[in-house]
Structure formats: C-alpha cells, structure tokens
C-alpha positions as CSV (number, residue, x, y, z in Angstrom):
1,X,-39.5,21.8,-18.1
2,X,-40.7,24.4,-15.8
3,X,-37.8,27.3,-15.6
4,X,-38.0,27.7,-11.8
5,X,-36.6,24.3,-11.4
6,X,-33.7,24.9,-13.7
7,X,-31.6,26.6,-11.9
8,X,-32.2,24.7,-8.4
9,X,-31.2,21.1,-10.8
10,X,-28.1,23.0,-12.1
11,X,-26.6,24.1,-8.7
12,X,-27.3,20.3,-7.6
13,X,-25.9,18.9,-10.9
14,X,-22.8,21.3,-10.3
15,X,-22.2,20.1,-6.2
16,X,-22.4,16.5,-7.0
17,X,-19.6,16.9,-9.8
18,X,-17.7,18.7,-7.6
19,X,-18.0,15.7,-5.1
20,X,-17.4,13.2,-7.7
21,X,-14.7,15.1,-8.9
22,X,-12.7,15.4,-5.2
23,X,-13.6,11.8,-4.4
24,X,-11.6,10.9,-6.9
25,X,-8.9,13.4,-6.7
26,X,-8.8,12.0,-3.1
27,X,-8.3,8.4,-4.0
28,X,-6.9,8.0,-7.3
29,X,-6.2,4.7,-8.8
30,X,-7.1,3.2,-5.8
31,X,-9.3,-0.7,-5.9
32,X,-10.0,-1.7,-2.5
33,X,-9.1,-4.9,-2.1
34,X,-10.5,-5.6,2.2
35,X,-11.5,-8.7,2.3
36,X,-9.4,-10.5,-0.8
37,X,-6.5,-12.9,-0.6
38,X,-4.2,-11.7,-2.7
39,X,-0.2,-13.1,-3.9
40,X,2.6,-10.7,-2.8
41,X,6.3,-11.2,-4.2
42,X,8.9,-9.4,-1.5
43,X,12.4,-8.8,-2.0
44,X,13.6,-7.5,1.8
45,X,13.5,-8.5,5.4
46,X,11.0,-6.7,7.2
47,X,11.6,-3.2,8.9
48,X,9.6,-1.3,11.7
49,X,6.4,0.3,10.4
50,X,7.7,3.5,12.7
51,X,10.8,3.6,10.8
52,X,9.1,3.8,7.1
53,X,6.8,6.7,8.6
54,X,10.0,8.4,9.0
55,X,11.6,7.6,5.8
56,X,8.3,8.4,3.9
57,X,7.8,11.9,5.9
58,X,11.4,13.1,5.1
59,X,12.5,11.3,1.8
60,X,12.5,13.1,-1.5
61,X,11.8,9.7,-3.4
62,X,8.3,9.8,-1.4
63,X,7.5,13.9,-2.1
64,X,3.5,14.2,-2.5
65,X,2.5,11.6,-0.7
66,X,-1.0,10.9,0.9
67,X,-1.1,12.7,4.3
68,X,-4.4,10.5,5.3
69,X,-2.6,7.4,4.1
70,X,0.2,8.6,6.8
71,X,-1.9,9.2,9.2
72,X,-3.5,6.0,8.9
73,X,0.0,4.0,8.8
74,X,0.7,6.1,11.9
75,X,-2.5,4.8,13.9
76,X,-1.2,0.9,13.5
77,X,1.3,1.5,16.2
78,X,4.1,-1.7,16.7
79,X,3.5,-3.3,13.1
80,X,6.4,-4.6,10.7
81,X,7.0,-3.4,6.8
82,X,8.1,-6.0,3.8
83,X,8.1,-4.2,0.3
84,X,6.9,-5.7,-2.8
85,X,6.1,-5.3,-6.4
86,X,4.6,-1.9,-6.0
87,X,3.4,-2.4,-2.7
88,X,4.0,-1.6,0.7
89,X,2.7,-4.5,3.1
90,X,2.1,-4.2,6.9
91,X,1.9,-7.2,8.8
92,X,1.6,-7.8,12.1
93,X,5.3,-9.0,13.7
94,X,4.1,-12.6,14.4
95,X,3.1,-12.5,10.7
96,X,6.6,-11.3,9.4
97,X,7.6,-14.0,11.2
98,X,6.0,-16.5,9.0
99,X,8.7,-15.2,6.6
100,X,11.9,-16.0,5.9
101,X,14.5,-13.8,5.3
102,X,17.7,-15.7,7.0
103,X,19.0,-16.7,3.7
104,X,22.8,-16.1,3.2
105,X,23.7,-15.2,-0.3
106,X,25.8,-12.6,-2.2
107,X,25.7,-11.7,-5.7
108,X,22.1,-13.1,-5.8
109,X,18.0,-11.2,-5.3
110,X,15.7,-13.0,-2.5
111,X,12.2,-13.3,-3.6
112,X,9.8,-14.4,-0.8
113,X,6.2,-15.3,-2.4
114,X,3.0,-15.3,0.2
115,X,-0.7,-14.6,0.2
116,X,-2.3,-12.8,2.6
117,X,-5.7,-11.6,3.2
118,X,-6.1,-8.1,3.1
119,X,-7.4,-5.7,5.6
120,X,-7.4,-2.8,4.6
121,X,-5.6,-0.9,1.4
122,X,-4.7,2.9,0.8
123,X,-2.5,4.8,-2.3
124,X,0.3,7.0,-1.2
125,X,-0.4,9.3,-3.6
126,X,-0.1,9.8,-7.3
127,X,2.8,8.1,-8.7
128,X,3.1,5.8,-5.8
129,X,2.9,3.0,-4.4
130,X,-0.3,0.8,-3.1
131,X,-0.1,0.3,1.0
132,X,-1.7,-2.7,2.3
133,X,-2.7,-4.1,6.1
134,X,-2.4,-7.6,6.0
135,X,-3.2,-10.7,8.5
136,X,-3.2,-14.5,7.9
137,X,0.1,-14.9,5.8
138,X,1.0,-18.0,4.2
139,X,4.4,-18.3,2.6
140,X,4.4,-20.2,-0.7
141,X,7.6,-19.8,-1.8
142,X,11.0,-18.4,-2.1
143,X,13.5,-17.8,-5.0
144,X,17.3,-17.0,-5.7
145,X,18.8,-14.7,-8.7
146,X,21.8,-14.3,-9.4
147,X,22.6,-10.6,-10.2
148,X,24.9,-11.3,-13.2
149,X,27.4,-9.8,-11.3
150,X,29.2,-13.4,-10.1
C-alpha cells in the first residue's frame, strides 16, 4: 500500500471508532422496539408522567440517569405512568384507562397483564430501567398474590 494513504486511512479508522464507540456509550443496552407489540406485566395504578419526571430528577434511587431520555419524557406533556417488570410505560390517559386498578385487596400483589404497541423506547441510563411510549393497549389479564403475610 502506497504510504501517503496510511496515515489519511488511520485518522478515518480512528474517527469512526470514536463514533462507534460514543454511539454506544450513548445508548447502551438499548433494542428498539417502535413498531412491536409487546406483553407488559404492571403492578401499580397509573401516576402522572409530570410527577415521575420529578421523582426521577430528584431521587437518589434514579442517580445517573439519561438526561436525553428526560428530556424526551418531558416533551409528551399530559401522559400517565404504570411501572412494570423493568420497564417504565407511558400511555396515553384514555389508554390507562383500559386498565384496571380498582381492585380492593390487602395482604395480596395486583398484577395487570396487557400488550401494547410500542412507539417509541429509550434506556434511563446504565443500570436502569427501559422507558417505553405506548398506544393501542389491550388488557389480557389480571392476577392476585397473597404476600404471605395473611
């Protein structure tokens, strides 16, 4: 190989690892899933999206997290929370709706199964938790623990 082109192929060699290197740093363990139906398994009533901005800014439990993925939760506006098996779900209200979380019991864990189709997905941040954007939420099903406690 001709010498005058080693040193130009190095310096490109050495900027596209250094892309490849802070894409990933930037999104790490991240699978987009837009576009999939996917099986979600929530254990709590649904709380305002404004609300888990606040808790996620201020909490120690959520230190490190994605600024980008906050900024993009913060950009939803009026939207509802449900968390899940390592997942944070937003949902429009009309789809929380679909549901249910009236169930009275003590001494006993509420699991609410659904599907939904997914939007739009972000990590927030190493360590964390997946956030998804969902629409079109079925509920499939619903089950009572007892806590051992009773």
């Amino acid at each position: 190989m001709n010498k005058k082109w080693t040193i130009p192929l190095v310096i490109v060699l050495a900027i596209l690892f250094v892309l490849v290197v802070a894409y990933i740093d930037d999104n790490p363990d991240v699978i987009d899933h837009s576009g999939e139906r996917m099986s979600f398994n929530v254990s709590s009533g649904s709380s305002e999206l404004t609300k888990v901005i606040k808790n996620i800014k201020t909490l120690p439990y959520y230190e490190g997290y994605d600024a980008k993925t906050v900024k993009w939760m913060e950009s939803m506006g009026n939207k509802q929370v449900v968390f899940g098996d390592d997942a944070i779900v937003i949902m429009d209200g009309f789809e929380a709706m679909k549901i249910p979380y009236d169930v009275d019991v003590t001494d006993a864990y509420v699991y609410n199964y659904f599907t939904a189709e997914v939007v739009e997905n972000h990590g927030l941040g190493v360590g964390h938790t997946t956030v998804y954007y969902v629409k079109n939420v079925k509920f499939t099903g619903q089950e009572i623990v007892g806590n051992g406690l009773a």
